[in-house]
N, CA, C and O of each residue as an XYZ file, in Angstrom:
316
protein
N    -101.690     13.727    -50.358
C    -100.638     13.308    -51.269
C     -99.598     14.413    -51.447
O     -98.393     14.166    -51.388
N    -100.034     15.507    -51.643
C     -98.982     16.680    -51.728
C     -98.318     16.929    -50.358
O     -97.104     16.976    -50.159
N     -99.223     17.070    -49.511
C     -98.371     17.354    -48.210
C     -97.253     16.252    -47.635
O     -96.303     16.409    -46.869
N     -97.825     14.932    -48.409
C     -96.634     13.898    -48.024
C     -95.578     14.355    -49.176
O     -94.487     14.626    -48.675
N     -95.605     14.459    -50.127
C     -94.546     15.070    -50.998
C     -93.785     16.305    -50.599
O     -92.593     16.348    -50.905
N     -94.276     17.220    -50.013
C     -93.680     18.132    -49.453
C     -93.055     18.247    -48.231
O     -92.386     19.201    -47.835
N     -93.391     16.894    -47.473
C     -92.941     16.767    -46.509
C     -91.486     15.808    -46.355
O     -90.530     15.802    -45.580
N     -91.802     15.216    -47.255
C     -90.542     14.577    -47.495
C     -89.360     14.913    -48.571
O     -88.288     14.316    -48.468
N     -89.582     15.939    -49.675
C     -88.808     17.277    -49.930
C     -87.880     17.782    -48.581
O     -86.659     17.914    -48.499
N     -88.925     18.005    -47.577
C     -88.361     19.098    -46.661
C     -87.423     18.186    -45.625
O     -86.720     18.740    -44.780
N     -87.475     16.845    -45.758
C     -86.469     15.575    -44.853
C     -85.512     15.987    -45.826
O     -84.766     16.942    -45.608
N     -85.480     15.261    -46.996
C     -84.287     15.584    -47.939
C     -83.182     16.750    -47.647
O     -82.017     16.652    -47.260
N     -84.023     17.957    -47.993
C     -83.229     19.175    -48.010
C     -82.650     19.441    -46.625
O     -81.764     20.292    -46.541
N     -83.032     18.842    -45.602
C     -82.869     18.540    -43.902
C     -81.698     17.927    -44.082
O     -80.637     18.552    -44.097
N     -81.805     16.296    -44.276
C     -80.900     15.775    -44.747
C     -79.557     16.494    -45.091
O     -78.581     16.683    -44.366
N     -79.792     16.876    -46.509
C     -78.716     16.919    -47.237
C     -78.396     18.119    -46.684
O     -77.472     18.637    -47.312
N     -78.790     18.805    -45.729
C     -78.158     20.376    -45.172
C     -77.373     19.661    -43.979
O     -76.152     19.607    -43.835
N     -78.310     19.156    -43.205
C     -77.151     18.552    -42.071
C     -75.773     17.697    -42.767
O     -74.588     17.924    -42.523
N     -76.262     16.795    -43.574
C     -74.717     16.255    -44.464
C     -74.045     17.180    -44.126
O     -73.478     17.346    -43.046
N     -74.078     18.146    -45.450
C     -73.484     19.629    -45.605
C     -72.257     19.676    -44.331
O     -71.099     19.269    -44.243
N     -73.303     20.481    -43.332
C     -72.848     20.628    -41.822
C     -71.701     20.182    -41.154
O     -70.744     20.674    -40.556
N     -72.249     18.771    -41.548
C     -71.337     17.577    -40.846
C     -70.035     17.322    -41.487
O     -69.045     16.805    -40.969
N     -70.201     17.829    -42.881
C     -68.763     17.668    -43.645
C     -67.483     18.572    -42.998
O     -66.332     18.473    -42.571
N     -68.718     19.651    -43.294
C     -67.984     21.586    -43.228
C     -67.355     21.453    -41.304
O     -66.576     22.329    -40.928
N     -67.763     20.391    -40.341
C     -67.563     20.376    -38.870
C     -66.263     19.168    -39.424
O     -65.087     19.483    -39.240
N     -66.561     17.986    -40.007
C     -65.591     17.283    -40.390
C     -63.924     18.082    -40.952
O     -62.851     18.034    -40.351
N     -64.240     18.780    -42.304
C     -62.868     19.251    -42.626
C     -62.689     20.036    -41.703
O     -61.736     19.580    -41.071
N     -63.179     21.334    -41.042
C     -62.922     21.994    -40.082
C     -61.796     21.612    -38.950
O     -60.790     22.208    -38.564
N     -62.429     20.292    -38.563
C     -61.499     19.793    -37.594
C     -60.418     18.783    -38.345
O     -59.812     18.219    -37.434
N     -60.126     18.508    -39.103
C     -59.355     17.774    -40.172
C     -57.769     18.905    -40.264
O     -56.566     18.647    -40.217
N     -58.428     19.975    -40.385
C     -57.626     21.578    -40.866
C     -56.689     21.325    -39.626
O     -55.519     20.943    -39.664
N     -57.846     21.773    -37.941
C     -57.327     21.707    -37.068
C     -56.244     20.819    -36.687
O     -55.087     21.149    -36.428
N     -56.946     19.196    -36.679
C     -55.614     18.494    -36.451
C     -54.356     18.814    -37.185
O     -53.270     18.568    -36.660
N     -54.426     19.257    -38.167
C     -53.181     19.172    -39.307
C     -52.089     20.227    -38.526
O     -50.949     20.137    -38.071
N     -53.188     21.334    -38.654
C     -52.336     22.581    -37.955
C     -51.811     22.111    -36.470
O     -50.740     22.529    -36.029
N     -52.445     21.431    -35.917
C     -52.214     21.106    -34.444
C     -50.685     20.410    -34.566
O     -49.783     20.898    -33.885
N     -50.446     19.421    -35.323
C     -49.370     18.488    -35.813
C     -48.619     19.701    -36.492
O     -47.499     19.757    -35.985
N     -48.777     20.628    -37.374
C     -47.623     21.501    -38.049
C     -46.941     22.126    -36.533
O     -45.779     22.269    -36.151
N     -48.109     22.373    -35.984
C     -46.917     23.535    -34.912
C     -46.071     22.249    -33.793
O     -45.019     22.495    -33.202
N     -46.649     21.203    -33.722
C     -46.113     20.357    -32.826
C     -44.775     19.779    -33.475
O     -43.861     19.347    -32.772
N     -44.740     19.796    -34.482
C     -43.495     19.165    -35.583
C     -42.810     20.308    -35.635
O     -41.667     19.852    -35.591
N     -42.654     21.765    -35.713
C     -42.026     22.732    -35.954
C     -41.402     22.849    -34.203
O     -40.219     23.180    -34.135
N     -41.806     22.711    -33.446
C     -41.495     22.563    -32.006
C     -40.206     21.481    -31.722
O     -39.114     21.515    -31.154
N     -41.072     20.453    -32.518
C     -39.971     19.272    -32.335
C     -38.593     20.022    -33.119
O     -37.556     20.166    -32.471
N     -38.646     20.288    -33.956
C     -37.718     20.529    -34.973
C     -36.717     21.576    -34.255
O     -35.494     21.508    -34.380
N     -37.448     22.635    -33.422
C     -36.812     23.411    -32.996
C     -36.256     22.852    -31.706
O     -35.269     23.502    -31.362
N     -36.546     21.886    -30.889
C     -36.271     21.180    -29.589
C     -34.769     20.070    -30.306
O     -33.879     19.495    -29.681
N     -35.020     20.132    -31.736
C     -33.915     18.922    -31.799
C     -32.547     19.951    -32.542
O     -31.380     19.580    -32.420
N     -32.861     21.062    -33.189
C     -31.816     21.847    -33.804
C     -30.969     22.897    -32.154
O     -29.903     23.512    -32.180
N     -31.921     22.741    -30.954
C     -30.901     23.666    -29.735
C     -30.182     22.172    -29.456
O     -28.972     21.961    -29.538
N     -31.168     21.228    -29.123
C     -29.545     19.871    -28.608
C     -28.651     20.081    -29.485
O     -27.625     20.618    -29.068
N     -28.736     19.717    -31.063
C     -27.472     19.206    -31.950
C     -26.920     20.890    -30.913
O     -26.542     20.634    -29.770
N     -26.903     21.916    -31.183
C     -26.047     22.846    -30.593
C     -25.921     22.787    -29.758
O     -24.848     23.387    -29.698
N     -26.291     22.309    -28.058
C     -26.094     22.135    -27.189
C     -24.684     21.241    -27.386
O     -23.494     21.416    -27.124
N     -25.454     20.240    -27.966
C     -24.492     18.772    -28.245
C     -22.829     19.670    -28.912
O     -21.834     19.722    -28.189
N     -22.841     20.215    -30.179
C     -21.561     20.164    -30.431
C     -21.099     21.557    -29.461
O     -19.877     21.690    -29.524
N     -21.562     22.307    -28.846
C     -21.241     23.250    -28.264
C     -20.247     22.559    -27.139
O     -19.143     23.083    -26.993
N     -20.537     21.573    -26.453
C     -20.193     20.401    -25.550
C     -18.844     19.938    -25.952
O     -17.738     19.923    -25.411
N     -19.419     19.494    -27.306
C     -18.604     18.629    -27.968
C     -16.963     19.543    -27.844
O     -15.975     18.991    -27.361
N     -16.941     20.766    -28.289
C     -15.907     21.380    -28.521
C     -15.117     22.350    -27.603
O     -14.099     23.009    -27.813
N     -15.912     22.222    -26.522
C     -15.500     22.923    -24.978
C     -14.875     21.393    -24.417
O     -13.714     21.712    -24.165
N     -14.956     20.389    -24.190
C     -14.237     19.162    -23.849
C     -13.102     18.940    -25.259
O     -11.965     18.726    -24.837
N     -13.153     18.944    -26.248
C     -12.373     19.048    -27.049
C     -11.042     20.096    -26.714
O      -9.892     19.788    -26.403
N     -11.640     21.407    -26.894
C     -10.910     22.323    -26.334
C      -9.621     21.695    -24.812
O      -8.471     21.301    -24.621
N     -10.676     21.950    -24.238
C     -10.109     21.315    -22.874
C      -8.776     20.491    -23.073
O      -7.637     20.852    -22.777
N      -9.289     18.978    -23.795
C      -8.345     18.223    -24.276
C      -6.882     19.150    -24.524
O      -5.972     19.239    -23.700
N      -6.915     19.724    -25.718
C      -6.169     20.298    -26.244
C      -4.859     21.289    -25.336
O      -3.634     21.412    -25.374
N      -6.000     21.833    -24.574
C      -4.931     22.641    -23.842
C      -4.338     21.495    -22.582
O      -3.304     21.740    -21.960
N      -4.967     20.540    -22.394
C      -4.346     19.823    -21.305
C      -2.960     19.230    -22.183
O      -1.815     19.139    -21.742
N      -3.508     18.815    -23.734
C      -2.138     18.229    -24.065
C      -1.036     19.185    -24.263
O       0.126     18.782    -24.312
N      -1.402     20.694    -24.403
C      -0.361     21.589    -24.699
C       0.336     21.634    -23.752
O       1.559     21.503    -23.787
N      -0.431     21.853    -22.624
C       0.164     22.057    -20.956
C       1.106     20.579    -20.381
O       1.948     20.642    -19.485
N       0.780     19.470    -21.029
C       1.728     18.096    -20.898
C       2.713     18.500    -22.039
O       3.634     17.743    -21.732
N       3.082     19.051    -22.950
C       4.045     19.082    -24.088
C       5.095     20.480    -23.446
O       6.320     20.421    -23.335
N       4.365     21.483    -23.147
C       5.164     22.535    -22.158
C       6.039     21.870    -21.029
O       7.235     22.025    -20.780
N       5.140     21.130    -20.456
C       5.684     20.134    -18.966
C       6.739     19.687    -19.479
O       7.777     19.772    -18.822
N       6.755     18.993    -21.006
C       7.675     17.809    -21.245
C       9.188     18.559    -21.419
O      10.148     18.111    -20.791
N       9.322     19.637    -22.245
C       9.968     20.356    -22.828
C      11.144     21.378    -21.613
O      12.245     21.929    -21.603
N       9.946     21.105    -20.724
C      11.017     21.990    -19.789
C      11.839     21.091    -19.261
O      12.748     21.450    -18.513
């Protein structure tokens, strides 16, 4: 009778240690994904702030361009 009592004490505390375990392996990797997604979102963020500069860098070298082509048609006109 005791040794079945003690033996099933010692499932319990088995039990409830592996639980434990399984939580502490659960958030563990919970942490991980999160962090995995922070640096992948900070990546993105940084992949979308060089286009917009790519983009208006573009934007204002064809702009430019424009400009002096119309100066160079208003010089043309004038002479």
């Amino acid at each position: 009778m005791l040794n079945k009592q003690v033996a099933e004490a010692e499932d319990k505390a088995n039990r409830l240690f592996e639980d434990q375990q399984r939580r502490k392996f659960e958030m563990k990797q919970a942490v991980e994904r999160s962090r995995a997604l922070q640096i992948d979102r900070k990546k993105q963020n940084k992949a979308n702030e060089k286009q917009e500069e790519k983009d208006f860098s573009e934007f204002w070298r064809v702009r430019n361009e424009e400009l002096q082509m119309a100066e160079a048609q208003e010089r043309d006109e004038e002479k």
